[in-house]
C-alpha positions, 0 to 999 in steps of 0.5 A: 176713807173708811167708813165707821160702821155702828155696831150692837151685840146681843145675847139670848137663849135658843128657846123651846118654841124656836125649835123644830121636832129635831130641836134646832132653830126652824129656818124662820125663825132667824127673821125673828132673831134678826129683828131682836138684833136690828132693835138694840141697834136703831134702840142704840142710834135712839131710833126705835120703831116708835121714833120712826112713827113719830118721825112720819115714816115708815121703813118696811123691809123690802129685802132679807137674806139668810145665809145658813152655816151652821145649827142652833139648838135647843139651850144654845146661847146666840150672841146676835152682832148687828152692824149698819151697813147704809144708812143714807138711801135705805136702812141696811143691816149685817147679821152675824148669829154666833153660838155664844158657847163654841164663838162658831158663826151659824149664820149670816144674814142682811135687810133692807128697809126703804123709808115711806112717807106715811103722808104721801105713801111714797117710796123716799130714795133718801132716809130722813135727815133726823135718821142721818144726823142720829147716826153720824151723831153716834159715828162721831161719838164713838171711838 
């Protein structure tokens, strides 16, 4: 059975301070990017950092990869697609960064976040129920 992969797009402008003396994207700052991506999606499963705080866990990043294609640059669009990819045992995500202009792929990247009990300060090796039930909620709601 195919599994459904929740999925949130974004789009937003390659800005002057993202970029380097040759006015394309600095490498790092694709982390950033990631992070704008990976908000409008647990935004979208209505688990945000602030719900995460609020659950007692924390999910600190214990993984990135970046995969660099091609080059953004100063007054590009990107068009950010953030597609969860594990949801049971860690918080897992795709990235695809396309210039919103040309529709070409500039990168592809991927993070893992690992639940912590903040009450314990122990690694969980499964996400919350709370986590787990917003996300196959959604699943379920979407076409």
């Amino acid at each position: 059975m195919d599994r459904k992969t929740l999925t949130e797009e974004i789009v937003f402008p390659v800005e002057f301070y993202d970029v380097d003396s040759m006015m394309i994207v600095w490498h790092g700052n694709y982390v950033k990017y990631m992070e704008k991506a990976r908000c409008a999606l647990l935004d979208k499963i209505g688990f945000g950092y602030l719900d995460m705080a609020k659950s007692g866990f924390s999910f600190p990043i214990v993984d990135v990869r970046v995969k660099y294609v091609k080059s953004l640059r100063f007054g590009d669009r990107v068009r950010a697609v953030a597609s969860l990819t594990e949801y049971e045992a860690c918080i897992k995500i795709k990235f695809e960064f396309y210039n919103a202009g040309s529709g070409e792929l500039t990168t592809k990247a991927e993070s893992t976040q690992m639940a912590v009990s903040e009450q314990t300060g122990e690694s969980c090796f499964i996400t919350p129920a709370t986590f787990r039930e917003k996300v196959e909620t959604l699943m379920e709601a979407e076409p």
